[in-house]
VOGU-3710 file (C-alpha; in Angstrom, 3 decimals, decimal comma):
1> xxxxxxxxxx> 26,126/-63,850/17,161  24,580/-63,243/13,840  25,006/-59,736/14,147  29,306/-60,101/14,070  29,217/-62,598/11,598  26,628/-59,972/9,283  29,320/-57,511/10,185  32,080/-59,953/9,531  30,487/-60,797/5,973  30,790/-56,891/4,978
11> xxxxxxxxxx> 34,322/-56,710/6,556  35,379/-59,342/4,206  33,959/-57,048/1,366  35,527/-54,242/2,393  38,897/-56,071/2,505  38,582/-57,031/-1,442  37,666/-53,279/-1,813  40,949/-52,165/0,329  42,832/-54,691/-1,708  42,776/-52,294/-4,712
21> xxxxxxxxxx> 45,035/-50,399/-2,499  47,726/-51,847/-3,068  48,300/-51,156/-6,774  49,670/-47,761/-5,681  52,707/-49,331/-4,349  52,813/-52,057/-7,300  52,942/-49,324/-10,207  55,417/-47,642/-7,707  57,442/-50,667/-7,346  57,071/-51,121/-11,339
31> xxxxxxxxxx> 58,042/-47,803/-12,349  61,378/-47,412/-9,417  62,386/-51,419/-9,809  63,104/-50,795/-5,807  63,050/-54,412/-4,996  59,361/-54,544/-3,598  57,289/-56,102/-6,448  56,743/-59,271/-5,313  55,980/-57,934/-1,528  52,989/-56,167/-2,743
41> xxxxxxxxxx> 51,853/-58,438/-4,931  51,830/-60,942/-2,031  50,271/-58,533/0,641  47,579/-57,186/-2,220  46,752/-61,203/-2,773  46,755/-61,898/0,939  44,087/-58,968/1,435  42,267/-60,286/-1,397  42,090/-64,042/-0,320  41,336/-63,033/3,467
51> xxxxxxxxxx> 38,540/-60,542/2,422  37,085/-63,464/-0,191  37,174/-66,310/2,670  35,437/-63,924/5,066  32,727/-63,197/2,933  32,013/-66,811/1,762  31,883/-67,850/5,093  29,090/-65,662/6,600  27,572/-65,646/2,911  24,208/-66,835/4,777
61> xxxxxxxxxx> 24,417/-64,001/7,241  24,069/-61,322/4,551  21,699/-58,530/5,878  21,034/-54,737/5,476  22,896/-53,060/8,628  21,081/-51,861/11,681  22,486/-49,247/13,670  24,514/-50,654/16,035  25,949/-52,745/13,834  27,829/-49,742/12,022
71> xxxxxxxxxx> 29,573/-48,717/15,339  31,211/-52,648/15,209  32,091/-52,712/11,795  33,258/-49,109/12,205  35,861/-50,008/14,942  36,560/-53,601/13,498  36,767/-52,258/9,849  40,026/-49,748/11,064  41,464/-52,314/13,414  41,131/-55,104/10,616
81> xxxxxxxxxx> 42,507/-52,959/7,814  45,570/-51,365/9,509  46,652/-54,463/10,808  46,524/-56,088/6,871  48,476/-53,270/5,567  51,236/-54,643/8,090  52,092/-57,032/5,744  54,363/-55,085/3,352  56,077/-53,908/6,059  56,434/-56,980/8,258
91> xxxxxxxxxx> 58,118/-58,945/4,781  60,184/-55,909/3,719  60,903/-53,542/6,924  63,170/-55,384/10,846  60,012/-54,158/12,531  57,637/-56,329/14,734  53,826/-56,512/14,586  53,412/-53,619/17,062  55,653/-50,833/15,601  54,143/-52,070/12,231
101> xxxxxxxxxx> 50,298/-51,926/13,732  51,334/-48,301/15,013  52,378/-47,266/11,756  49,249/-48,556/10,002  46,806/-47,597/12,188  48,932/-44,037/12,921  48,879/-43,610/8,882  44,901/-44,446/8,559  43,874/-42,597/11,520  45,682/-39,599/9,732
111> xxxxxxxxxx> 48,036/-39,546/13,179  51,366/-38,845/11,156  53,159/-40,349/14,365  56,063/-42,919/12,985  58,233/-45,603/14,501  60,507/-45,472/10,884  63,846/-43,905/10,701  65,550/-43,736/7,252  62,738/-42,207/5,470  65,511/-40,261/3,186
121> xxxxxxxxxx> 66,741/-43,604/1,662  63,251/-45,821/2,385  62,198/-47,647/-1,100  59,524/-45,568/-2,901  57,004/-48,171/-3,117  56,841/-48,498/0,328  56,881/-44,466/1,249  54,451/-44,271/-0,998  52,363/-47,490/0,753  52,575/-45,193/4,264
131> xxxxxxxxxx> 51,295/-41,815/2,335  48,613/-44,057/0,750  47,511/-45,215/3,914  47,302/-41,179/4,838  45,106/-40,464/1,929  42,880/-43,177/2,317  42,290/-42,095/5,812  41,757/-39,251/5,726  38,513/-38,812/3,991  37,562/-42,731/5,881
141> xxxxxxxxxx> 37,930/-45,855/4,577  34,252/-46,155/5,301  32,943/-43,495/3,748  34,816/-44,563/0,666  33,224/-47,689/1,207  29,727/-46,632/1,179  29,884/-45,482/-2,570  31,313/-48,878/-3,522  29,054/-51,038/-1,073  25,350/-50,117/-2,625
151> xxxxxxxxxx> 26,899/-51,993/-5,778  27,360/-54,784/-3,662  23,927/-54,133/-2,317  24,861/-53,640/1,150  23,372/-49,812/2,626  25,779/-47,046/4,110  24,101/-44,536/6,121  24,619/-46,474/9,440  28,156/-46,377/8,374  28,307/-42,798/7,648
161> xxxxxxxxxx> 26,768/-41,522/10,600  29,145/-43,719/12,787  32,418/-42,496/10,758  31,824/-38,849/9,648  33,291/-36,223/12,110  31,114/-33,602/13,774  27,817/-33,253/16,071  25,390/-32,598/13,071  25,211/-35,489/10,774  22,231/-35,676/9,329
171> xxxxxxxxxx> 22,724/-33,162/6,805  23,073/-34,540/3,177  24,586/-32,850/0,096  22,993/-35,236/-1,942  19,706/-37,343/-1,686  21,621/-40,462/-2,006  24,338/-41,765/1,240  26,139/-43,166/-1,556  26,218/-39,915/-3,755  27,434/-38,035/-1,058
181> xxxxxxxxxx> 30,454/-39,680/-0,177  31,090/-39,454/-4,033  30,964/-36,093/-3,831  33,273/-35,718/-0,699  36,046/-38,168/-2,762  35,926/-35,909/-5,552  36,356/-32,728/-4,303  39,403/-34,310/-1,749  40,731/-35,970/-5,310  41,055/-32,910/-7,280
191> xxxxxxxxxx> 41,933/-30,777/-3,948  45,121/-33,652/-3,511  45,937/-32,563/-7,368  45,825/-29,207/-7,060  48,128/-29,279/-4,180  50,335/-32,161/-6,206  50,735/-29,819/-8,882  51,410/-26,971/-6,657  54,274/-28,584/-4,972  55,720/-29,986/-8,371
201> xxxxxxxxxx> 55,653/-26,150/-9,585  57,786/-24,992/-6,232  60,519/-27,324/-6,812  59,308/-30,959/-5,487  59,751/-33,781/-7,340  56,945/-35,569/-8,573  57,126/-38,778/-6,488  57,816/-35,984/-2,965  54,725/-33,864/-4,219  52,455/-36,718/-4,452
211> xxxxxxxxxx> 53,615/-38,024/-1,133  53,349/-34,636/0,323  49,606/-34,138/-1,292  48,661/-37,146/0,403  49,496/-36,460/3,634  48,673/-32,818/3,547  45,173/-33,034/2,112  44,247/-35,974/4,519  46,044/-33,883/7,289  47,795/-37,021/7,863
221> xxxxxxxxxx> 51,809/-35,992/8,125  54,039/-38,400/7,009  56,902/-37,368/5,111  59,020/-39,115/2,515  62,203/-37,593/4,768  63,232/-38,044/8,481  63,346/-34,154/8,545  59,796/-33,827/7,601  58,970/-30,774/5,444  62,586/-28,760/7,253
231> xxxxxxxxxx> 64,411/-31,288/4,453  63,529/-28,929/1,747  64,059/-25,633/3,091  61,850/-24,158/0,912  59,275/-21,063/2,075  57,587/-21,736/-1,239  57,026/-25,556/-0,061  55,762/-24,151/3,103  53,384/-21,434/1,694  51,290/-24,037/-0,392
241> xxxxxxxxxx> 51,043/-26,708/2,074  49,884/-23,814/4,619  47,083/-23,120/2,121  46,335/-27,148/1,575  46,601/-27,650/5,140  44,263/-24,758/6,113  41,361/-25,772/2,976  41,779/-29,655/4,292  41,080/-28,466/8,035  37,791/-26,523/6,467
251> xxxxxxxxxx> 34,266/-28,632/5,988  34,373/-30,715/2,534  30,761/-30,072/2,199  31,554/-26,402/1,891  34,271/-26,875/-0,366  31,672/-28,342/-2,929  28,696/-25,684/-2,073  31,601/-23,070/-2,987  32,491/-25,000/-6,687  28,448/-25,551/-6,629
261> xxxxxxxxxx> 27,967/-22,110/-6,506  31,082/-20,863/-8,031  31,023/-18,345/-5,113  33,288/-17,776/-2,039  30,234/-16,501/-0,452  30,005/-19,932/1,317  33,120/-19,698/2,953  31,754/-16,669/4,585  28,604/-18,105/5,924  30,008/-20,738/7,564
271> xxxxxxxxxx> 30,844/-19,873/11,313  33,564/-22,659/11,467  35,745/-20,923/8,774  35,781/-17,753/10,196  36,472/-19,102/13,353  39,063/-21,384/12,511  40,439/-18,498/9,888  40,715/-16,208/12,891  42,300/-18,463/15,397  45,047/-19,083/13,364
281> xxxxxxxxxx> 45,659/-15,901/12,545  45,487/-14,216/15,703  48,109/-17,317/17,044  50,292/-17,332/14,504  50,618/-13,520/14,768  51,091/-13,782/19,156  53,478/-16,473/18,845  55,441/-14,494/16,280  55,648/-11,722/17,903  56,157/-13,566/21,267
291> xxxxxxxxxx> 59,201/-15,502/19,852  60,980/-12,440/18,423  60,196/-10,006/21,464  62,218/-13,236/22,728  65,219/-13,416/20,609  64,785/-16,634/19,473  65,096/-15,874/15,778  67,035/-12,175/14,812  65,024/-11,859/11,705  60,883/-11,374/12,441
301> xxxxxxxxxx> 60,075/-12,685/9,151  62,295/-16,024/9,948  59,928/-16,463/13,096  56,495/-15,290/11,026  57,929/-18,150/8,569  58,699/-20,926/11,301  55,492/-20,086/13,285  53,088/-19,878/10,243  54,166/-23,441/9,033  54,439/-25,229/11,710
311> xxxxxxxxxx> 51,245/-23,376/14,090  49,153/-24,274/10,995  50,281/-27,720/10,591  49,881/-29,088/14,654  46,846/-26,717/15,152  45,010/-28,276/11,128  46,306/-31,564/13,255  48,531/-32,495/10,173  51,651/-32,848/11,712  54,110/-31,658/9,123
321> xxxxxxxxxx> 57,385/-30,044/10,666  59,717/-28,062/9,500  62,118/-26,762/12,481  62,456/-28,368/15,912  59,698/-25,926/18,001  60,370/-27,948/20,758  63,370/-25,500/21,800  61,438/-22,991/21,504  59,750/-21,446/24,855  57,122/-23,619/26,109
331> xxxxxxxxxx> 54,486/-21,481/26,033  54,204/-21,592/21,819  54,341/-25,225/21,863  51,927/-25,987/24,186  49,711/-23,784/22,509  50,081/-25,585/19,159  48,813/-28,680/21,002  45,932/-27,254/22,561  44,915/-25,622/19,092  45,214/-29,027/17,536
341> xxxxxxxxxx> 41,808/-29,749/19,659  40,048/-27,167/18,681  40,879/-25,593/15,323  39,279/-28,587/12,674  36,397/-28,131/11,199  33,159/-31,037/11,154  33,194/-32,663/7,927  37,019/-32,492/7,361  40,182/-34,709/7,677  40,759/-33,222/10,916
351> xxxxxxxxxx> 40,282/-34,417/14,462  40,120/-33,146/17,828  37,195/-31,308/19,341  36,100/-29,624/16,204  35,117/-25,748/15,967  32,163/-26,356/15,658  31,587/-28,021/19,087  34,015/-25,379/20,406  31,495/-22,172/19,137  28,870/-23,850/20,723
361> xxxxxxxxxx> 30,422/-24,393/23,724  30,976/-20,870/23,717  27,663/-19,323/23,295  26,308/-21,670/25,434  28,959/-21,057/28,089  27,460/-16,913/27,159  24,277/-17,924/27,773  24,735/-19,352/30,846  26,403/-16,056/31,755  23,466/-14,067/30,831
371> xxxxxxxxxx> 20,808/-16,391/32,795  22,829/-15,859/36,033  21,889/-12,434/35,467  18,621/-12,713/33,491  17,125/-16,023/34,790  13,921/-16,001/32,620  15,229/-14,857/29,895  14,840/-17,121/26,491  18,325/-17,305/24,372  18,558/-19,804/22,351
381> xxxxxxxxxx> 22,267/-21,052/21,215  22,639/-20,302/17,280  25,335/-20,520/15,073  25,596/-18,549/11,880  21,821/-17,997/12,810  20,674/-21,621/13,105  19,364/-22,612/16,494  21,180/-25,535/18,029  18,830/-28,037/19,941  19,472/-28,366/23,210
391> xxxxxxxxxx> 19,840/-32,358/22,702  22,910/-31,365/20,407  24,334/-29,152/23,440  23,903/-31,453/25,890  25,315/-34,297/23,483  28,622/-31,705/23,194  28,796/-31,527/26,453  29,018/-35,283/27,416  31,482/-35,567/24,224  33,220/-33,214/25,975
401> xxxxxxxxxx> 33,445/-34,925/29,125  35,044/-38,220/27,565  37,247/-36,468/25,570  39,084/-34,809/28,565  38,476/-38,007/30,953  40,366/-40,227/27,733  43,435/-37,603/27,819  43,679/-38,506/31,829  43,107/-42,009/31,287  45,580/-42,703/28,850
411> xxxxxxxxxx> 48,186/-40,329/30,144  47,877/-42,662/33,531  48,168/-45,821/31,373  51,612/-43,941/29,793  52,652/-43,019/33,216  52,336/-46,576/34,714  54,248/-47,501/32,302  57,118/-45,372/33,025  57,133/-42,259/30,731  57,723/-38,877/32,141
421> xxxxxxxxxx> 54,602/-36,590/32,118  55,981/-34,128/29,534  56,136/-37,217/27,031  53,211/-38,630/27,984  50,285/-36,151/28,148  51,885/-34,365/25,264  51,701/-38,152/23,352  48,455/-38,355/24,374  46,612/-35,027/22,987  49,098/-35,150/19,519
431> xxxxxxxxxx> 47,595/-39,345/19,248  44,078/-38,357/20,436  43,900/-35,514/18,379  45,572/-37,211/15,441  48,573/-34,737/14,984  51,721/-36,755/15,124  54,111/-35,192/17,244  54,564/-34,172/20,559  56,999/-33,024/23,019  60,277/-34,767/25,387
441> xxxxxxxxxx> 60,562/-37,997/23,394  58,006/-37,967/21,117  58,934/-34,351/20,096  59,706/-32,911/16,274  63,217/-33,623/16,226  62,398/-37,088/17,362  59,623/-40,084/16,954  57,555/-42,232/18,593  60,308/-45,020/18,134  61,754/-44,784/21,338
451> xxxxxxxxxx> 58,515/-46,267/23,513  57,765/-49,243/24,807  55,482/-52,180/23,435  52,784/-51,377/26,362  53,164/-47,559/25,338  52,901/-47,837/21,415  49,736/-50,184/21,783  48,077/-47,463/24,356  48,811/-44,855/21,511  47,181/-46,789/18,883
461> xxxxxxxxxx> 44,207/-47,332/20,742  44,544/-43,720/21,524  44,657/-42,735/17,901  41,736/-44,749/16,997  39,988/-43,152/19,935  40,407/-39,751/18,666  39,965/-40,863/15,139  36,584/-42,092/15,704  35,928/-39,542/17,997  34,995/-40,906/21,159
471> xxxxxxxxxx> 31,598/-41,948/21,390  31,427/-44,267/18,392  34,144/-46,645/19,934  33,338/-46,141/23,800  30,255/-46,997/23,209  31,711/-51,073/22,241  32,564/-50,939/25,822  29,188/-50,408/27,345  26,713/-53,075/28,891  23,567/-50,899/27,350
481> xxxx> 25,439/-51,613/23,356  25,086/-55,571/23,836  21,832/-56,004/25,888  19,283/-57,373/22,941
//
């Protein structure tokens, strides 16, 4: 029991912190006079007031974290804030609690999946609210937390380990927890500028470009238009957020060895670019030539254009869209999906499998080849000439095993339910996988807007499965995590 409320003392400090959220949508509000002032000023004072209770009430419980307390505050910390940034929504949006707890927890968990119709003609303030809740995400409310918290005098590093994405997490870029995740915010700050700027400089508006920054650094999705990115019909659009999309689905911590070192030499080194580099190059060449040996489009650049943006975006799990691929033949779209497990890197705003777990896989799956044949023979797995321990293998290799056993699991739950399979399984790897859309009625042309109450809470469960990939929320749900 002292262990929640310890957690539950930091959760009401990291609910003042979130509160600073909300001047976003305030200045927004402020600047378009769309009628939503007073809405955020409530929900920012409601976050406030709820995070300072919390914390004066388990003020005696105040303790440096142990480990498996990060994995609860972890779980609790996402659950707790996406269901405060309801509020806005709940006083200004017809929605109940559980569209508006998808939406949340779909916009921090970088999902990009949306209930909402009437994006085109939604108030600013409150577009801007759902992108926010992209950025924040996507880098991890936690991780932002942990260079804010050691002022408060509360460690990170058990939070860290239980929030950033990838099998290898001890290495550091700084000698400080709290340094690094400085360092991650400001290379994804001036990355979210640079792609701002970019998209101001093809023709978006300001208020679109910062929207579309948001959600295309953080990989998150959302759009300030029903039609998603197809509302511009702009190649130029498409061509930088391809880039942005592409550098946001690379490791951060390379990013900032590469300004470090003012080198692209890193990029090189690392095994995950070129393999993420070279899988979507290789499929978005295939499906292009696939779909014009097909006649789908008459022009092959039209179908290099249509594959390129949208390939990139479900496989870099961002979720941007700019035709409706689900007429196209099956084959491409299904193959976007299953690239949307495999093509993010570790360390970026990503989700799914990760590359790097999918190289090792790989060699291992070579070596085990080779022993068939060679039995005694020593061949250790190595990536970019590291050896990988086989505790890290084996680790993979039970991740693996959830991931996979949570797809069939919650594609049951969906079936039970009543959705068709189509709908379903293809809701289930675009939630898991934190890409947005799917296929049947979840599809591009469509939303998530359509399902039930029992479906749209199995989603967002879903989502925050994938987005805390796996292990660090299953593990709540073991007897072994509470035994003393």
């Amino acid at each position: 029991m002292h262990a929640l409320l310890s957690v539950a003392h930091i959760l009401g400090r990291l609910l003042m912190v979130f509160s600073i959220a909300y001047v976003m949508p305030i200045v927004c509000a402020l600047i378009y006079r769309d009628g939503t002032l007073l809405t955020f000023i409530v929900s920012l004072l409601a976050c406030l007031l709820a995070g300072g209770v919390l914390t004066l009430a388990t003020q005696a419980y105040q303790r440096e974290l142990k480990a498996r307390d990060g994995f609860i505050l972890v779980a609790l910390a996402w659950i707790l804030m996406s269901s405060i940034a309801t509020v806005p929504l709940l006083l200004h949006q017809p929605m109940s609690f559980t569209d508006a707890f998808f939406e949340t927890m779909s916009g921090l968990t970088t999902t990009g999946a949306t209930v909402m119709v009437g994006l085109d003609t939604l108030e600013p303030s409150v577009n801007l609210w759902r992108h926010a809740l992209n950025w924040l995400g996507g880098m991890g409310i936690i991780v932002l937390a942990v260079a804010i918290l050691p002022m408060l005098g509360v460690g990170g590093m058990q939070l860290f380990r239980a929030e950033v994405p990838g099998p290898i997490k001890d290495a550091k870029l700084t000698a400080r927890i709290a340094d690094t995740a400085a360092v991650l915010w400001g290379v994804y700050f001036m990355m979210t500028l640079a792609c701002a700027l970019s998209l101001r400089w093809t023709g978006m508006g300001w208020f679109d470009a910062i929207c579309h920054a948001f959600a295309a650094l953080s990989l998150g999705g959302f759009s300030t238009r029903d039609a998603s990115v197809g509302a511009f019909d702009s190649p130029a659009i498409e061509a930088v957020l391809i880039v942005f999309m592409v550098l946001a689905a690379l490791n951060f911590a390379t990013h900032f060895t590469v300004w470090r070192e003012r080198s692209l030499r890193p990029y090189w080194r690392d095994a995950e670019v070129r393999g993420v580099l070279a899988v979507l190059f290789l499929s978005c060449l295939g499906c292009t030539v696939y779909l014009w040996w097909g006649g789908v489009y008459d022009s092959f650049w039209t179908v290099l254009r249509h594959v390129s943006f949208n390939l990139t975006s479900i496989a870099t799990d961002c979720g941007f869209v700019s035709t409706d691929y689900a007429l196209w033949p099956i084959f491409v779209p299904f193959w976007m999906l299953f690239l949307s497990s495999i093509t993010a890197s570790s360390g970026s705003t990503g989700a799914g499998i990760k590359m790097i777990r999918t190289l090792i896989l790989v060699r291992q799956s070579g070596r085990e080849l080779t022993r068939l044949l060679h039995p005694n023979l020593a061949a250790p797995v190595t990536i970019s000439g590291i050896p990988i321990p086989n505790r890290v293998v084996v680790a993979i290799l039970g991740f693996i095993f959830l991931y996979f056993m949570s797809i069939v699991a919650m594609t049951f739950l969906l079936i039970l339910g009543g959705l068709d399979f189509i709908s379903a399984f293809t809701a289930v790897i675009a939630c898991i996988n934190n890409a947005g859309p799917g296929l049947g009625l979840v599809g591009p042309a469509t939303n998530y807007g359509s399902l039930s109450d029992y479906e749209i809470w199995v989603l967002s469960f879903t989502m925050l499965l994938g987005r805390l990939e796996v292990f660090s929320l299953l593990i709540l749900f073991t007897p072994q995590f509470w035994r003393k």
